[in-house]
C-alpha positions in Angstrom: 0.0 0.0 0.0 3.0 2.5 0.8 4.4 1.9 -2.6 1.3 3.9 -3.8 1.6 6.7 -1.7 5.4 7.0 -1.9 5.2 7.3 -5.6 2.1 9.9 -5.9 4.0 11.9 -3.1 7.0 11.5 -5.4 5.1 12.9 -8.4 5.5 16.1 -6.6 8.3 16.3 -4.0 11.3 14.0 -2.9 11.6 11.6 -0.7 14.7 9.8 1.1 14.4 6.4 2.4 14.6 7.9 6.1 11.5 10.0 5.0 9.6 7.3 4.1 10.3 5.3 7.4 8.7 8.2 9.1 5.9 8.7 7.0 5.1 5.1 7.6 4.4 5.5 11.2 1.6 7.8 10.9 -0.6 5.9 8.8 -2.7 3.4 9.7 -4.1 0.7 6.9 -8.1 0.2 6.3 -9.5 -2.1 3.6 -13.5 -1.6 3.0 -15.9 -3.9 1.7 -17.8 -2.7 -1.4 -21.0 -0.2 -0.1 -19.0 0.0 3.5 -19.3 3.6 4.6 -16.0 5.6 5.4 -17.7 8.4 7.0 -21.4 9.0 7.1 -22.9 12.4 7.1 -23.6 14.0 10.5 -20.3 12.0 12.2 -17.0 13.7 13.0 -14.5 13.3 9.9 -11.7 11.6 11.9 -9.2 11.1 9.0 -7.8 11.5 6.1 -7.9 8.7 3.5 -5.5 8.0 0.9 -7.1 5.4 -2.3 -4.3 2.4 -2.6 -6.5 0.0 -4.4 -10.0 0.6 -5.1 -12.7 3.4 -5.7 -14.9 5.5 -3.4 -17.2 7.8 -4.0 -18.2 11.5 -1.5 -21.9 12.0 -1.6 -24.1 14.1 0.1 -27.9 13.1 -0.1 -30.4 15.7 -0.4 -34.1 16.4 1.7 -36.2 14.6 -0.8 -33.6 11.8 -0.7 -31.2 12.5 -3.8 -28.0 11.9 -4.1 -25.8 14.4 -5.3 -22.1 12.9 -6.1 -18.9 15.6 -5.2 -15.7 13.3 -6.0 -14.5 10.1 -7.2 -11.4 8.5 -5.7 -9.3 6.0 -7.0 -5.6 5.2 -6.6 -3.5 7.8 -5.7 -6.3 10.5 -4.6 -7.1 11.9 -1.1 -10.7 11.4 0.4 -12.4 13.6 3.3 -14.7 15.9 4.1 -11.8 18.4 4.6 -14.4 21.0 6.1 -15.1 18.2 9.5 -11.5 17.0 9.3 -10.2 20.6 9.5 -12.9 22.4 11.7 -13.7 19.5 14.2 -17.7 19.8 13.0 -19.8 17.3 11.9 -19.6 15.8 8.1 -22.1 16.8 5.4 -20.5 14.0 2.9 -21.1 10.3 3.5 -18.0 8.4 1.5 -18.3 5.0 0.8 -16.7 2.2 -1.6 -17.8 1.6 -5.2 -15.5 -1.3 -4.9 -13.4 -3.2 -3.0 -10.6 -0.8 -1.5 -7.5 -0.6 0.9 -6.6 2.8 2.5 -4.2 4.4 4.3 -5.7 6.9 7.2 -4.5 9.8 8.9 -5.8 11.5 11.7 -5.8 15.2 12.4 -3.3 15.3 14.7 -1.1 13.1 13.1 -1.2 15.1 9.9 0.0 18.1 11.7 2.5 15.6 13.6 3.4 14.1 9.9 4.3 17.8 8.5 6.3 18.9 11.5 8.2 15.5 11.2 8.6 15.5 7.8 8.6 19.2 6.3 8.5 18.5 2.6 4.8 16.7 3.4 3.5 20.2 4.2 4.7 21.6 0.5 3.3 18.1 -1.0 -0.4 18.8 0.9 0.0 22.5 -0.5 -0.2 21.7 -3.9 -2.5 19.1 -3.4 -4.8 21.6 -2.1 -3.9 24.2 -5.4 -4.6 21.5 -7.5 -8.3 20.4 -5.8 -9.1 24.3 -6.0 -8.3 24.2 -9.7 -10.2 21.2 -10.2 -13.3 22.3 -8.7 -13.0 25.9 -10.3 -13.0 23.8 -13.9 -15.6 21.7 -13.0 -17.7 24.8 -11.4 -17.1 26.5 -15.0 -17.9 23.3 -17.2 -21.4 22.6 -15.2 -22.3 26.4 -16.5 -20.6 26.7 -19.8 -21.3 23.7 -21.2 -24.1 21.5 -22.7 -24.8 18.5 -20.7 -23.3 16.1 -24.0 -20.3 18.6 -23.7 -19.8 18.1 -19.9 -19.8 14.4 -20.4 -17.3 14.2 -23.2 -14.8 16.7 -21.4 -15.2 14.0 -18.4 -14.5 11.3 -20.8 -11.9 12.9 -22.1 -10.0 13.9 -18.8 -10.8 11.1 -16.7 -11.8 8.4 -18.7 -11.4 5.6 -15.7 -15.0 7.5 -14.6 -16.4 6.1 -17.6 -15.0 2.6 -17.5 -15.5 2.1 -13.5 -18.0 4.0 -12.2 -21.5 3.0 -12.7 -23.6 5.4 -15.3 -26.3 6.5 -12.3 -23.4 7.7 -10.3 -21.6 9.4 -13.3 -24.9 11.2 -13.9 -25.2 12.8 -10.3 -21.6 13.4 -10.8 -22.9 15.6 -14.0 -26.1 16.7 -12.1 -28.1 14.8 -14.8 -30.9 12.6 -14.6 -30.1 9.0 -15.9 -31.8 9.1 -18.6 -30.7 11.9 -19.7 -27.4 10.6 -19.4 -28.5 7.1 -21.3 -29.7 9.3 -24.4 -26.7 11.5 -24.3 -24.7 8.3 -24.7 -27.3 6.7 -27.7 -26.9 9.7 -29.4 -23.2 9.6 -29.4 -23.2 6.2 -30.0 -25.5 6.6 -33.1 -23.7 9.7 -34.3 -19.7 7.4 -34.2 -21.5 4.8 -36.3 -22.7 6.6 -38.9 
């Protein structure tokens, strides 16, 4: 599982072998079942989890019992509700698996123990942070500039592990579409490559 993490953290910053031995000790591993809840809205966000193997999804569900889908996480990305991990109240996202997965938690105090330890982790969480703002500013931008068929083709085109692994009612809250709508948008494109 730490091979996973080592190498996305050394996408972005360095490592040395004593670095990793530290970073070690303030993880602690989790494997969930598929449909096992990580957090469930309304409970105190405890942790950090980082995706070794597997695929989650961060929900929240709305008064007349919708689901509206936030994120994705597969290998390599960082699941939360940062807003409960950070501020202590209580979640608004439920996270759960998609499929079967193995994670590596952190809790609040040992992130801030893990940065203080290990200084280049506070640079690496930086510009993880830049990059989730960016990546929420696009997709803000896309789900008002574009058509719902142009939304869906920018998602296949930028994250085309979506399309192949994540169920089509779940990729359609992840739009803000209804499934069907989503089902025809597919037909059409389907009917439009074949001609």
């Amino acid at each position: 599982m730490f091979e996973v993490l080592f190498n996305h953290i050394e996408e972005k910053v360095a490592l040395s072998d004593s670095d990793k031995e530290v970073i070690k000790t303030f993880f602690v591993p989790r494997k969930l079942r598929k449909r096992q809840y990580l957090l469930q809205e309304g409970d105190l966000c405890k942790n950090m989890a980082f995706v070794a193997k597997g695929l989650l999804r961060t929900y929240n569900i709305d008064d007349k019992g919708n689901e509206h889908m936030s994120v994705f996480g597969w290998e390599g990305w960082w699941l939360s509700d940062f807003n409960s991990f950070l501020t202590g109240h209580p979640a608004v996202f439920n996270i759960d698996a998609i499929e079967n997965s193995e994670l590596l938690l952190i809790s609040r105090s040992d992130y801030e123990s893990l940065t203080l330890a290990v200084p280049i982790m506070d640079r690496y969480f930086r510009i993880l942070y830049q990059n989730s703002i960016v990546t929420k500013e696009r997709r803000l931008m896309n789900s008002i500039t574009y058509t719902a068929e142009e939304q869906y083709l920018r998602l296949a085109q930028a994250q085309p592990q979506i399309i192949k692994r994540v169920p089509q009612n779940l990729i359609a809250s992840y739009l803000g579409l209804a499934p069907e709508t989503l089902s025809r948008i597919k037909k059409n494109l389907a009917l439009r490559n074949n001609n």
